[in-house]
N, C-alpha and C positions, 0 to 999 in steps of 0.2 A: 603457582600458576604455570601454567604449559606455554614453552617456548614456541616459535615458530610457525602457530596454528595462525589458520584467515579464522576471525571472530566475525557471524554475521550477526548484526548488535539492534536489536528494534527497538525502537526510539518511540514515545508518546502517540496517540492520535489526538489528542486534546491538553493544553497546558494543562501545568500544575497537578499530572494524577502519575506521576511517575510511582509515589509511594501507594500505590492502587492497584497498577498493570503490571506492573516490573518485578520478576524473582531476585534475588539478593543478588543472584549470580552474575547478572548484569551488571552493576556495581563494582563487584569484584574484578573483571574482566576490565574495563573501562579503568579502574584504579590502576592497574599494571599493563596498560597498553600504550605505548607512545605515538604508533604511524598508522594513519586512518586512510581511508578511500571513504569521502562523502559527498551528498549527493548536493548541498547546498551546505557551505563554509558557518556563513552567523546563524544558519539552525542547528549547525553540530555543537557547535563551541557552546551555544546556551543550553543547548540540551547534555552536555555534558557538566557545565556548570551548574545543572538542576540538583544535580547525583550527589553533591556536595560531598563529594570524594576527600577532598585536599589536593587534587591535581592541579596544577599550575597550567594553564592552556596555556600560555605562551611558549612553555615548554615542549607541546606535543608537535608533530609531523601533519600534515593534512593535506593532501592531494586532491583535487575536483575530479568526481563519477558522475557524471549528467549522459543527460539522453544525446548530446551531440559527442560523448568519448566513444575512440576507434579502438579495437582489442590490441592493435600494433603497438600502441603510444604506451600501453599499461606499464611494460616491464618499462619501460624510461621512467617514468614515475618514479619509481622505487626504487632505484637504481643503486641509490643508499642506502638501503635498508639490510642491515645484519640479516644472511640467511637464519637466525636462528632466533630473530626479532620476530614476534607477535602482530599481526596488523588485524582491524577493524576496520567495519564494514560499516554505515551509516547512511538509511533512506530520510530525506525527509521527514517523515512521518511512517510509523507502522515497520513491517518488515521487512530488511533489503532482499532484491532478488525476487518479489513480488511485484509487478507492477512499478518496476522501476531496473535500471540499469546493472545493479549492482551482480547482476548473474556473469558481465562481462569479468569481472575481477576473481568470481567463484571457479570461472571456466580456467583463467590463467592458474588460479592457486593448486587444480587439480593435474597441469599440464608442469606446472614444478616439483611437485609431489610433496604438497604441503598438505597437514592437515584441515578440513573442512569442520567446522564446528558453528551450528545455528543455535542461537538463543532463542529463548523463548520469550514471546513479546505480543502484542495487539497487532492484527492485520483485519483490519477492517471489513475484509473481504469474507473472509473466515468467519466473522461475528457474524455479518449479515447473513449470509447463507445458513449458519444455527438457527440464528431470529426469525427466518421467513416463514417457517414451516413448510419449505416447498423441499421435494428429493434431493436426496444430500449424497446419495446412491451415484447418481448421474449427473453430470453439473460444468458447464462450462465458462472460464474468464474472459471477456471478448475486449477487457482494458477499455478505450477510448474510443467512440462510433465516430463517424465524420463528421464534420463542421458543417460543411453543404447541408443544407435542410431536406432536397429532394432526397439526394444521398443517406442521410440519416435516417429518413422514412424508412426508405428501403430495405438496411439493413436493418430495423427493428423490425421492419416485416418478416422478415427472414428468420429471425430470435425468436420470434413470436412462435411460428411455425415451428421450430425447432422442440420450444418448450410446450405446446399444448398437442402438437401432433406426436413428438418423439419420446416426450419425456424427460425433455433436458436442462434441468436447468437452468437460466439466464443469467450471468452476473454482468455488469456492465455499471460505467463511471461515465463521467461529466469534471471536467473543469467548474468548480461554484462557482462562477459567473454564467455562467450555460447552464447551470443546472435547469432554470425555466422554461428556457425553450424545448432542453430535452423532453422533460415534462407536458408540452404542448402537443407536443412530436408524436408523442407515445398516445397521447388525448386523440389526438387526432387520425392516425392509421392505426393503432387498436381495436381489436375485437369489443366490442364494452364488459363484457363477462371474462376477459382476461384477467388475470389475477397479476397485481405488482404488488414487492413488497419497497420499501423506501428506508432505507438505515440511515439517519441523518445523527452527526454528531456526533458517532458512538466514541463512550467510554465519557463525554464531558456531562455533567449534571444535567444538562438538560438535550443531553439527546435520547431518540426516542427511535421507535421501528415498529411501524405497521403495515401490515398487508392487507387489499381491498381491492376490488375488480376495481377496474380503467372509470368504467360507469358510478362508482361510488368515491373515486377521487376527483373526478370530474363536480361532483354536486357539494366534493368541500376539496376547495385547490389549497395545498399549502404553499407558502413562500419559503424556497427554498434555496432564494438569491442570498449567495456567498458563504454556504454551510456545504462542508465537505458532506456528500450523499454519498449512498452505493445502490443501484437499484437492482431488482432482481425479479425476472417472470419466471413463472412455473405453475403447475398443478396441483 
């Protein structure tokens, strides 16, 4: 195994399909890594414990990468760590540096002159946008719309526009607790002949991904309270 490299390391989108998503190579990399940058501590450790490596967690190094870390603080972090030590990356869920903070640790590694090396792994994002059937050509991630509901309108109006007039696209997320109201959101300032697709659960047994005008999910709503979604407009 290669010394010194930042490993970006994806992690599950749904328990227990590790031996489903994951190349051996992951495994491998996780087996001889000791110092992590992750984004939530007891989702790494378990999801490293999934891999049934024989690694001993107590043994390993792990630092917190959340959306409130400052690029300053990073080199303190590590401050121990052998220049020629191996360190990993770990989001939550899916892959770091996507939709999550992990790009702050990418940026430092390239600003040391360390090797960069991305595993291959399930990003949610990626799935959905295959699954839609909408252009894959042209396609934009807009992460997180606003909380504020006028606000939210707005900017789906804006996506909207983008993806039926431009040809763009739309990929966008929800907190699963919001997911309904997103939902609502969309129901409600939508053109009805817009096209969404809806990626809920992907990779677990029972997720599932359909696309349907606004007007045809309106007349079957689904409950999509507390299931990670990905939704996606386009043409």
């Amino acid at each position: 195994m290669a010394e010194g490299i930042l490993y970006l390391i994806p992690t599950v989108l749904a328990p227990d399909t590790q031996d489903a998503v994951l190349p051996p190579l992951v495994r491998e990399v996780v087996q001889h890594t000791q110092y992590y940058w992750v984004e939530n501590l007891r989702t790494a450790r378990r999801f490293i414990s999934s891999l049934r490596t024989g690694v001993v967690i107590d043994t390993l190094h792990f630092e917190i990468l959340d959306k409130r870390s400052k690029a300053d603080t990073l080199a303190e972090q590590l401050a121990t760590v052998p220049p020629d030590a191996s360190i990993g990356i770990m989001s939550e869920a899916g892959c770091p540096g996507i939709a999550d903070p992990g790009a702050l640790a990418v940026r430092w590694a390239h600003e040391q002159g360390r090797k960069v090396v991305p595993l291959t792994g399930p990003s949610s994002i990626v799935l959905a946008l295959m699954a839609s059937g909408f252009q894959g050509q042209r396609f934009a991630f807009e992460g997180y719309l606003p909380i504020d509901a006028a606000e939210r309108g707005k900017r789906l109006r804006q996506l909207e526009q983008r993806a039926t007039r431009e040809g763009q696209t739309q990929i966008f997320m929800e907190t699963p607790y919001r997911n309904q109201a997103m939902l609502q959101t969309l129901l409600h300032v939508g053109h009805p002949q817009t096209l969404l697709c809806i990626a809920c659960n992907l990779t677990a047994p029972d997720g599932w991904v359909r696309t349907k005008t606004l007007e045809a999910w309106k007349a079957e709503l689904p409950n999509l309270h507390k299931l990670p979604c990905i939704f996606v407009m386009g043409e």
